[in-house]
LOKENU-476587 format. One record per residue (C-alpha): x, y, z; chain; residue number from 0; residue in one letter. Coordinates in nm, 2 decimals, padded with zeros to 4 digits. Example, Ala and Ser with C-alpha at 12.3 -4.5 7.8 and 13.67 -1.06 7.14 Angstrom:
<nodes>
+--------+--------+--------+--------+-----+---------+
|     xx |     yy |     zz | cadena | num | residuo |
+--------+--------+--------+--------+-----+---------+
|  01.23 | -00.45 |  00.78 |      A |   0 |       a |
|  01.37 | -00.11 |  00.71 |      A |   1 |       s |
+--------+--------+--------+--------+-----+---------+
</nodes>
This chain:
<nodes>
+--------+--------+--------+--------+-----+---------+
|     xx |     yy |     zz | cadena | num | residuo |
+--------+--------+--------+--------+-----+---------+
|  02.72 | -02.75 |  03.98 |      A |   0 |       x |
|  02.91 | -02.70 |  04.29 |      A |   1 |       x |
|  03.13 | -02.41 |  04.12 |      A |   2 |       x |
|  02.81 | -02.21 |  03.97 |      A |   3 |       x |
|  02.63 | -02.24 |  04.35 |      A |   4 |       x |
|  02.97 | -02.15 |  04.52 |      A |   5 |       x |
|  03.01 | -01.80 |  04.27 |      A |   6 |       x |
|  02.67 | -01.66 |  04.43 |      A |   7 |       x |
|  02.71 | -01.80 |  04.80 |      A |   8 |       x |
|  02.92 | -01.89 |  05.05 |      A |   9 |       x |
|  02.81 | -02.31 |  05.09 |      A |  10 |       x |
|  02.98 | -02.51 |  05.44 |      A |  11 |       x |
|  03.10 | -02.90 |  05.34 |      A |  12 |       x |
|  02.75 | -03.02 |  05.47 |      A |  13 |       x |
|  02.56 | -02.83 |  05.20 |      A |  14 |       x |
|  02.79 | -02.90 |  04.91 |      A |  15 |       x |
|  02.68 | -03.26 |  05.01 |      A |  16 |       x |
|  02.37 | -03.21 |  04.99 |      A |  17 |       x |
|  02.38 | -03.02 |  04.69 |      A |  18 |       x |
|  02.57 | -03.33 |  04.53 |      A |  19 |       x |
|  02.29 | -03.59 |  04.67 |      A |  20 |       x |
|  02.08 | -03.40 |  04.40 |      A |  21 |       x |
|  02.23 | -03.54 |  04.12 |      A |  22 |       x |
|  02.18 | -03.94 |  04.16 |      A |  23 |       x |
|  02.00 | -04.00 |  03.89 |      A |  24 |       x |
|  02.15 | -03.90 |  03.59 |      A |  25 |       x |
|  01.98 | -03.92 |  03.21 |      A |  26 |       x |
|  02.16 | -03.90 |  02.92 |      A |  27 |       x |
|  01.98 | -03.73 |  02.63 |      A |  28 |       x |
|  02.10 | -03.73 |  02.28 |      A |  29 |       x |
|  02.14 | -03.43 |  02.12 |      A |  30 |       x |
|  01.85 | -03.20 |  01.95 |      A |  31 |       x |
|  01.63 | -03.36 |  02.16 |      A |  32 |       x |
|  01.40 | -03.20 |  02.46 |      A |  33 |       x |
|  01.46 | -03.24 |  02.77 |      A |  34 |       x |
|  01.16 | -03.08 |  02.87 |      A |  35 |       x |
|  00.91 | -02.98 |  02.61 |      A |  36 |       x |
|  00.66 | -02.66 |  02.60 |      A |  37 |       x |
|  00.32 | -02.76 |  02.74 |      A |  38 |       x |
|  00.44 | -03.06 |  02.95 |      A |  39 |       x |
|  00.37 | -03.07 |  03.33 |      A |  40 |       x |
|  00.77 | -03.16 |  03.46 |      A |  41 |       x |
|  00.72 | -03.36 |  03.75 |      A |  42 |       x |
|  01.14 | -03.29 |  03.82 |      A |  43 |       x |
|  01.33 | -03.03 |  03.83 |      A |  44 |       x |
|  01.64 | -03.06 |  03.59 |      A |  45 |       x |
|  02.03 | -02.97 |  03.63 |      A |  46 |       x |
|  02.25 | -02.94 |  03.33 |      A |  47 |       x |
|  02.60 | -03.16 |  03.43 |      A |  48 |       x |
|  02.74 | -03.20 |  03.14 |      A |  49 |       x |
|  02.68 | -03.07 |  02.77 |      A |  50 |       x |
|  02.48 | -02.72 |  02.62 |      A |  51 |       x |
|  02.12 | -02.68 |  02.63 |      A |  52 |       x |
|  01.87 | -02.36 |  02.54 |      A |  53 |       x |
|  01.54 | -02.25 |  02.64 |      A |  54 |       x |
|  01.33 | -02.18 |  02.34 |      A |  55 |       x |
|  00.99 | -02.10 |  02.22 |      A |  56 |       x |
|  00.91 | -02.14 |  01.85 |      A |  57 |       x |
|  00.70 | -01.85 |  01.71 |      A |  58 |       x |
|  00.34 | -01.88 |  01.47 |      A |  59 |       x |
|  00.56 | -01.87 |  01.19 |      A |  60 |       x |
|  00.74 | -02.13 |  01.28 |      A |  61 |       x |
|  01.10 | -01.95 |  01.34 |      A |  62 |       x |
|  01.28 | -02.03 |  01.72 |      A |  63 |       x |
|  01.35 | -01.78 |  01.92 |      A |  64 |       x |
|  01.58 | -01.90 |  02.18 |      A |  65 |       x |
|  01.57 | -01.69 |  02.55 |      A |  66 |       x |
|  01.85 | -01.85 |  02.75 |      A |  67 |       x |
|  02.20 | -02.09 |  02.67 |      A |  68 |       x |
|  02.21 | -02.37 |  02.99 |      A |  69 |       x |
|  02.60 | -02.45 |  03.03 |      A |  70 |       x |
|  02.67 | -02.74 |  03.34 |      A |  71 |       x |
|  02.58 | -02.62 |  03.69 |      A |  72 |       x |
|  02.25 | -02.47 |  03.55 |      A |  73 |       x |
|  01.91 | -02.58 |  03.64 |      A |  74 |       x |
|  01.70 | -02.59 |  03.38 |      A |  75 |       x |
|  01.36 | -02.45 |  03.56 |      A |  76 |       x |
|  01.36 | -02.48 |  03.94 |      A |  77 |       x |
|  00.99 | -02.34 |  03.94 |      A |  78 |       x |
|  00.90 | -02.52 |  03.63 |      A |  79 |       x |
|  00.69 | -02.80 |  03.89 |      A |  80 |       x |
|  00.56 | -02.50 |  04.06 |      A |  81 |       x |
|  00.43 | -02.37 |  03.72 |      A |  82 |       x |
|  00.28 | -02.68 |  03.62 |      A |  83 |       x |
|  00.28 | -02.62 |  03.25 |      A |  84 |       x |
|  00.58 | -02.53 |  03.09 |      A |  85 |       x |
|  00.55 | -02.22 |  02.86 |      A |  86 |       x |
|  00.83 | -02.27 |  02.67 |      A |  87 |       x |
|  01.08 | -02.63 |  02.57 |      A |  88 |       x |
|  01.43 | -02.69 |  02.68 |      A |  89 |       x |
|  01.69 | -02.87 |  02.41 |      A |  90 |       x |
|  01.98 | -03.06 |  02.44 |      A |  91 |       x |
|  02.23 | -02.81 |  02.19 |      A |  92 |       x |
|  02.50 | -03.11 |  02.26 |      A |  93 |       x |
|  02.46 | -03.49 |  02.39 |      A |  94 |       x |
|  02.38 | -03.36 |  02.78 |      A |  95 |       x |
|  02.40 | -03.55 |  03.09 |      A |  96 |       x |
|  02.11 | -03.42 |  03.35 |      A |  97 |       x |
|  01.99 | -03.50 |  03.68 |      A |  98 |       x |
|  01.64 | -03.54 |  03.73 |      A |  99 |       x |
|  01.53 | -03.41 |  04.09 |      A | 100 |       x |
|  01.24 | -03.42 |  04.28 |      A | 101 |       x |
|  01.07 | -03.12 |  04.41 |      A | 102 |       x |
|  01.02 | -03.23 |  04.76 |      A | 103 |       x |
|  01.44 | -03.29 |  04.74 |      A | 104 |       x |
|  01.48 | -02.89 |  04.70 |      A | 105 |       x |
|  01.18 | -02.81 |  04.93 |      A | 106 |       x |
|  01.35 | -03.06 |  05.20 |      A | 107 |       x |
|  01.72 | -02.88 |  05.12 |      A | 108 |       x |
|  01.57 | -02.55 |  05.14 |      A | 109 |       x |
|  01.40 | -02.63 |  05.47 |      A | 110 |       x |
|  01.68 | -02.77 |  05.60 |      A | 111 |       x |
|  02.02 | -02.59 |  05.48 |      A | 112 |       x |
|  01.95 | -02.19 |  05.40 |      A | 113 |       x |
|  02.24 | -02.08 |  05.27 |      A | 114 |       x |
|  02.20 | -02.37 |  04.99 |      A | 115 |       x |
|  01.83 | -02.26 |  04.93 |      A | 116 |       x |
|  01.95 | -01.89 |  04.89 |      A | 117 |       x |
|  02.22 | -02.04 |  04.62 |      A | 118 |       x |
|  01.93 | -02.18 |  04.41 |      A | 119 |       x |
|  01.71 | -01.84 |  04.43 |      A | 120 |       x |
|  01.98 | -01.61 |  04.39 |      A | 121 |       x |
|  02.04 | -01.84 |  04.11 |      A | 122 |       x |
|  01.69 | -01.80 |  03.96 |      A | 123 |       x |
|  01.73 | -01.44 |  03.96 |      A | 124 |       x |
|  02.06 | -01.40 |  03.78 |      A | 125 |       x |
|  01.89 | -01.64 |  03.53 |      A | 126 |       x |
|  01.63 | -01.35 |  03.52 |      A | 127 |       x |
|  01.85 | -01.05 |  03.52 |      A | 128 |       x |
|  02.03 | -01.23 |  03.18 |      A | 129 |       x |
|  01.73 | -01.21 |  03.05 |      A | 130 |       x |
|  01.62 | -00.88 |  03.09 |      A | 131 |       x |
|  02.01 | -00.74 |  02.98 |      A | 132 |       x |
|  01.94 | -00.97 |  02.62 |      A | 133 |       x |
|  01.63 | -00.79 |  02.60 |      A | 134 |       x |
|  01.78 | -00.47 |  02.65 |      A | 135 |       x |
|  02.07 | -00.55 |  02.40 |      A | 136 |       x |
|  01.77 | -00.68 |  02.16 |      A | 137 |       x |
|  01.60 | -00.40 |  02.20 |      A | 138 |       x |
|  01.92 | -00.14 |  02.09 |      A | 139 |       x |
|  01.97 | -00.26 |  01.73 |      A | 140 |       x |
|  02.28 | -00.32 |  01.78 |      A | 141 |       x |
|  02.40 | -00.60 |  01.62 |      A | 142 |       x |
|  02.78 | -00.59 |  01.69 |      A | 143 |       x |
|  02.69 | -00.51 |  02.04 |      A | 144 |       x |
|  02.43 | -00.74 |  02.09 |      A | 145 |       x |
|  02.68 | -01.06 |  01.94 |      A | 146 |       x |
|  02.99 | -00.93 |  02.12 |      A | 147 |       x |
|  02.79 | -00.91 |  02.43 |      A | 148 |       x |
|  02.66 | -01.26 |  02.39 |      A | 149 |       x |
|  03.02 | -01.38 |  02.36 |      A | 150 |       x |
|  03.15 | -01.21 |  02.62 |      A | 151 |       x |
|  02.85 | -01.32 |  02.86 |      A | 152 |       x |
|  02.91 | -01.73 |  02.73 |      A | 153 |       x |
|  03.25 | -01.69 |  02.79 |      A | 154 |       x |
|  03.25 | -01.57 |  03.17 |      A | 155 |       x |
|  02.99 | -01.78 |  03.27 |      A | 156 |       x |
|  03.22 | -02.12 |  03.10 |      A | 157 |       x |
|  03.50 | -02.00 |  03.28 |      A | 158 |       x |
|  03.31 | -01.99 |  03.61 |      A | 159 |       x |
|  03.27 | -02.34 |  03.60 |      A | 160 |       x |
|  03.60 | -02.42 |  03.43 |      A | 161 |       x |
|  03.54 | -02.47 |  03.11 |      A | 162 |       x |
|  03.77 | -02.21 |  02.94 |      A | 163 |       x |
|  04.14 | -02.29 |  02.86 |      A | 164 |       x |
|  04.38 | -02.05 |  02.72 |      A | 165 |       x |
|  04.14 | -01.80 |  02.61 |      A | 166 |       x |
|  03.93 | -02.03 |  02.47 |      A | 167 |       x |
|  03.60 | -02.18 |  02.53 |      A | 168 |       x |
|  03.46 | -02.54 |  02.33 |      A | 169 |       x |
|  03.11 | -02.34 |  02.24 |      A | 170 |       x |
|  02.90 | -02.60 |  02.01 |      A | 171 |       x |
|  02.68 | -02.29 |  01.92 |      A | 172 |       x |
|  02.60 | -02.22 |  01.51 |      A | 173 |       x |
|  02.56 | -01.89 |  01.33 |      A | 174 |       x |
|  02.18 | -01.98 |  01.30 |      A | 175 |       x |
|  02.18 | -02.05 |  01.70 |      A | 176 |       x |
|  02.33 | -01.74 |  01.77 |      A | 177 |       x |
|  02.10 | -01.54 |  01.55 |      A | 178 |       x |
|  01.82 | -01.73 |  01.74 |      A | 179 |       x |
|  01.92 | -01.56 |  02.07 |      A | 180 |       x |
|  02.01 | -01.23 |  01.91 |      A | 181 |       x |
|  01.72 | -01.20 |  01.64 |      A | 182 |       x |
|  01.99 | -01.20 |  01.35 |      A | 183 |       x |
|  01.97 | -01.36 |  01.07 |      A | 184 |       x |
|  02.26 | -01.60 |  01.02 |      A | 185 |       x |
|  02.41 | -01.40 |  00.70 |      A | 186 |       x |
|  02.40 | -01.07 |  00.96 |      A | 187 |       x |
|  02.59 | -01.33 |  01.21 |      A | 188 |       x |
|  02.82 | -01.41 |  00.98 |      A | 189 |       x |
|  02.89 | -01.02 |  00.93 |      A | 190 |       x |
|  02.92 | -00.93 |  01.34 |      A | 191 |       x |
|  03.19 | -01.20 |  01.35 |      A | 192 |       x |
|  03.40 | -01.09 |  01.07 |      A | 193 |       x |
|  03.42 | -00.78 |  01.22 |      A | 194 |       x |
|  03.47 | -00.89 |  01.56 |      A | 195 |       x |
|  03.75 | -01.09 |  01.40 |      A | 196 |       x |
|  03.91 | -00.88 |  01.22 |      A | 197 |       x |
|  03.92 | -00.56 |  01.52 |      A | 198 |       x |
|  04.09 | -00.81 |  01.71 |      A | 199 |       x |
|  03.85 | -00.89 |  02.02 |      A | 200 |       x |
|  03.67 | -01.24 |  01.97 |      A | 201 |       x |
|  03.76 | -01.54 |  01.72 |      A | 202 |       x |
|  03.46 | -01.80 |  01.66 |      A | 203 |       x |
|  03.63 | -02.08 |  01.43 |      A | 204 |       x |
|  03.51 | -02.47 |  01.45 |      A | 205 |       x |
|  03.31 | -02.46 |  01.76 |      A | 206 |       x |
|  03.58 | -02.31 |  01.96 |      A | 207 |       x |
|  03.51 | -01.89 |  02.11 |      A | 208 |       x |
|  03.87 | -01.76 |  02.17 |      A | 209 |       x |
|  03.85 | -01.43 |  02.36 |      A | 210 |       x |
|  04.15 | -01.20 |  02.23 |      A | 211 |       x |
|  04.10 | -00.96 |  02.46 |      A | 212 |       x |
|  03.77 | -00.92 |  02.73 |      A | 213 |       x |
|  03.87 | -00.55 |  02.83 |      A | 214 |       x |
|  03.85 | -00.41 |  02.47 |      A | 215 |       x |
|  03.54 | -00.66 |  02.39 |      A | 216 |       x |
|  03.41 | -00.47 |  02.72 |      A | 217 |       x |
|  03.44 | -00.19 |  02.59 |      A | 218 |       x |
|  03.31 | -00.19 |  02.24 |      A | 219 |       x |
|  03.01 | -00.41 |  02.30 |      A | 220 |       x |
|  02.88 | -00.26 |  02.62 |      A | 221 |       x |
|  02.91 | -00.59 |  02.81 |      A | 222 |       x |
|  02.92 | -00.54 |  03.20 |      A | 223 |       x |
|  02.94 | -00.82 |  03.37 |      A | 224 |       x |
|  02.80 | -00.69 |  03.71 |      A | 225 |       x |
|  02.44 | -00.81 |  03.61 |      A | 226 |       x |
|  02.59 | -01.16 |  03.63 |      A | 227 |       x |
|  02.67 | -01.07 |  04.03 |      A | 228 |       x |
|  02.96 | -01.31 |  04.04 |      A | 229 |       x |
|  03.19 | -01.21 |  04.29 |      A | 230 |       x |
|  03.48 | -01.45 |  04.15 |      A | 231 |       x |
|  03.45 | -01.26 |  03.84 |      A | 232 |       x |
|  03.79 | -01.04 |  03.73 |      A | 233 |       x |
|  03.84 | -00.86 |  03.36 |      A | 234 |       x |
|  04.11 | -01.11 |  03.33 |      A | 235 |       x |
|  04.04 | -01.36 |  03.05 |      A | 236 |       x |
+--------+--------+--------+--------+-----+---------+
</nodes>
C-alpha cells in the first residue's frame, strides 16, 4: 500500500505511519467470494493487501462484466460509505487479505495529514482515468489492442508494487476473466494471445504474464501509460 501511495505523492515518515495504522484489522476472505456485494451499504472502506480482486456488475442476462482488476495497495471504494449503496460487487479473484477501515479513520487522516489525503484522491482518480482508457479501448474493436493493452496496464501497475520478477508477473487471471474485462469471448481470448505469443511481445502460460518486450507491446497495442500518472514509471520492463 505504501508503494502504490508513494508512486502518486511525495508522503514524510509521519504519514506512511499513519497510512499503516489503517490496516489493523485484517480479514481474510477465501477466494470467489465478495468482499463487498452490489446493493449492500459498506460501513468500511476496504484495502486490497494481499491477493487479486475485480469490480464487477453482472448484466440481465446474467453474463459479468468486470470494470476494474484490484492488485495490493488498492482500495477497493474509498467513497463507497459515502455512496451508501454499492452499485456494483467486489470479488476476491485469489484468497485476499484486506483491511477493513473506518470512514471517520480517512476523514481524521485527511484532516490531519494533506499530503496523505491527496494520495488517496489522486488515487481515486487514476482509478477513474483506467476506466475511461478500457472504455475507450472497448469502444475501438480492437481486440488485439484492447488484450495487449490490458496486459501491458496489469503488468506496470504489479511492478509498481513489486510484484513482477524477471519479466514476469504471477497474474491468477483466466481467458474467461479477461474476456470479462475486454467484452471477448474466451475462444476470441484465446486467439489475441496466440498472436501476442507468437509476434513475440507477451506470453500468458499457467497463471504467469511474462512481458517479452513492453516497447514493441507499446507500440502495437496503443498502450500509454501516461493515464496511469506514475512518475516512477520507465519503458523498462
Amino acid at each position: 500500500m505504501l508503494k502504490k501511495l508513494a508512486s502518486v505523492d511525495r508522503l514524510t515518515e509521519a504519514e506512511e505511519q499513519a497510512a499503516m495504522a489503517l490496516c489493523h484489522d485484517v480479514h481474510a476472505i477465501a477466494r470467489r467470494k465478495d468482499i463487498v456485494s452490489e446493493g449492500s451499504s459498506p460501513d468500511c472502506i476496504h484495502i486490497i493487501l494481499d491477493g487479486w480482486a475485480v469490480r464487477y456488475n453482472v448484466l440481465p442476462d446474467g453474463s459479468r462484466r468486470i470494470t476494474a482488476f484490484l492488485l495490493p495497495g488498492d482500495f477497493c471504494d474509498i467513497h463507497a460509505t459515502v455512496l451508501k449503496i454499492m452499485d456494483h460487487g467486489i470479488i476476491a479473484l485469489t484468497d485476499c487479505k484486506v483491511a477493513f477501515v473506518p470512514p471517520e479513520q480517512i476523514d481524521r487522516i485527511a484532516g490531519s495529514t494533506p499530503s496523505l489525503a491527496r494520495a488517496f484522491w489522486r488515487s481515486t482518480l487514476i482509478d477513474e482515468a483506467i476506466l475511461r482508457r478500457w472504455l475507450v479501448k472497448g469502444g475501438r474493436g480492437d481486440a488485439f489492442e484492447a488484450v495487449g493493452h490490458l496486459l501491458g496496464e496489469l503488468y506496470v501497475r504489479a511492478r509498481l508494487v513489486g510484484l513482477t520478477s524477471d519479466h514476469s508477473l504471477e497474474m491468477p487471471l483466466t481467458q474467461e476473466e479477461i474476456g470479462d474485462a475486454t467484452g471477448l469471448t474466451p475462444v476470441h481470448v484465446n486467439r489475441v494471445l496466440k498472436r501476442l505469443r507468437e509476434a513475440g511481445l507477451a506470453t500468458v502460460k499457467g497463471g504467469t504474464l511474462r512481458i517479452n518486450d513492453i516497447n514493441a507491446l507499446r507500440r502495437e497495442s496503443g498502450f500509454d501509460p501516461n493515464y496511469l500518472h506514475l512518475s516512477v514509471y520507465d519503458s523498462r520492463p
